[in-house]
N, C-alpha and C positions, 0 to 999 in steps of 0.2 A: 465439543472441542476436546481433544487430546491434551496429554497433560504439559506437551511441548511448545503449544503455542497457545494466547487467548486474544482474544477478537474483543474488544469495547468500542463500543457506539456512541455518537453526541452528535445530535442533532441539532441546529441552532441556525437560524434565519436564511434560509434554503441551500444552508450549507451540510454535507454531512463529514465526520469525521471520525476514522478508522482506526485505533490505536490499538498496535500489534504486538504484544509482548511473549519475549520467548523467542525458539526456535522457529524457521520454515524451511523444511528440507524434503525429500520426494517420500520420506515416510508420511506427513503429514498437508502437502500443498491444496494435494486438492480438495479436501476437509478444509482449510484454511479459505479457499477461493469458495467452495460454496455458499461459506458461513458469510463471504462479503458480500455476496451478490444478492444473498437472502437478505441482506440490513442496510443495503439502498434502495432507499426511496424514492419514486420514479419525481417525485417532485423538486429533487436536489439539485440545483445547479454545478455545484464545485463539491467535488469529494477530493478529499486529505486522507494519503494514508501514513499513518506518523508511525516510523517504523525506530525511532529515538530509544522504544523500548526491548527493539528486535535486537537479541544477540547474536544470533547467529542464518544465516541464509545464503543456502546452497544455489545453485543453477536450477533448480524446480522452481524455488522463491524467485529468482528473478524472471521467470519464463508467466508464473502467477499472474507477476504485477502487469507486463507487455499484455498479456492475454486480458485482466481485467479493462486497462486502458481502451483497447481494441471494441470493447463491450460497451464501453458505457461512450464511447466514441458514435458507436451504434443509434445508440437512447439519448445523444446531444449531452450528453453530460459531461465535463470535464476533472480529469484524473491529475491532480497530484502527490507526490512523495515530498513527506516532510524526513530529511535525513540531517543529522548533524553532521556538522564537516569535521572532517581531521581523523573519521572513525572507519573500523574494516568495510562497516556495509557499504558506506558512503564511496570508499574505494572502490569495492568489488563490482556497482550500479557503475560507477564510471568507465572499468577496464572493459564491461561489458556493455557501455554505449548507451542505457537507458534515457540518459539526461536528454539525446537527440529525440527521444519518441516520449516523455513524461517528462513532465517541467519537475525540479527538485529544487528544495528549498531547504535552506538550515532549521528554520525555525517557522514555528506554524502561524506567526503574525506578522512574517515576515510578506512582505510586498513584492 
């Protein structure tokens, strides 16, 4: 991974969980979408990607995450976005409609 964004993994009772720290922008996305599709387990039911720690993401980042969704939509797996509310990303996912095609959530024990 680049020095702009990092990928960490948690695995925990066939759930998996994605937390993305840093940047995602078209210098780095698809370095970003690989490193996730390489650390999902075809055994997960529900994937989190907790982007809480994402400071910044361009139109690549959100084009990533629609593309990831699509994928694991493929594999019966189901995609969501943990986003805190009130913040740019949480915006920028909205202006650009994501919420209709990926469920998003404030927080990642949220229900």
């Amino acid at each position: 991974m680049n020095d702009l964004a990092r990928v960490q993994v948690e695995e925990d009772s066939g759930r998996c969980i994605l937390r993305i720290q840093g940047e995602i922008d078209i210098s780095n996305a698809r370095e970003v979408l690989s490193t996730i599709q390489a650390s999902v387990p075809n055994g997960a039911q529900a994937i989190f990607v907790d982007l809480t720690e994402t400071t910044y993401l361009d139109s690549s980042g959100v084009h990533l995450l629609v593309m990831l969704a699509d994928r694991l939509r493929v594999r019966r797996q189901e995609l969501s976005l943990v986003v805190p509310s009130g913040g740019p990303i949480r915006a920028l996912l909205e202006v650009a409609g994501v919420p209709k095609v990926i469920p998003m959530r404030d927080h990642l024990d949220a229900e």
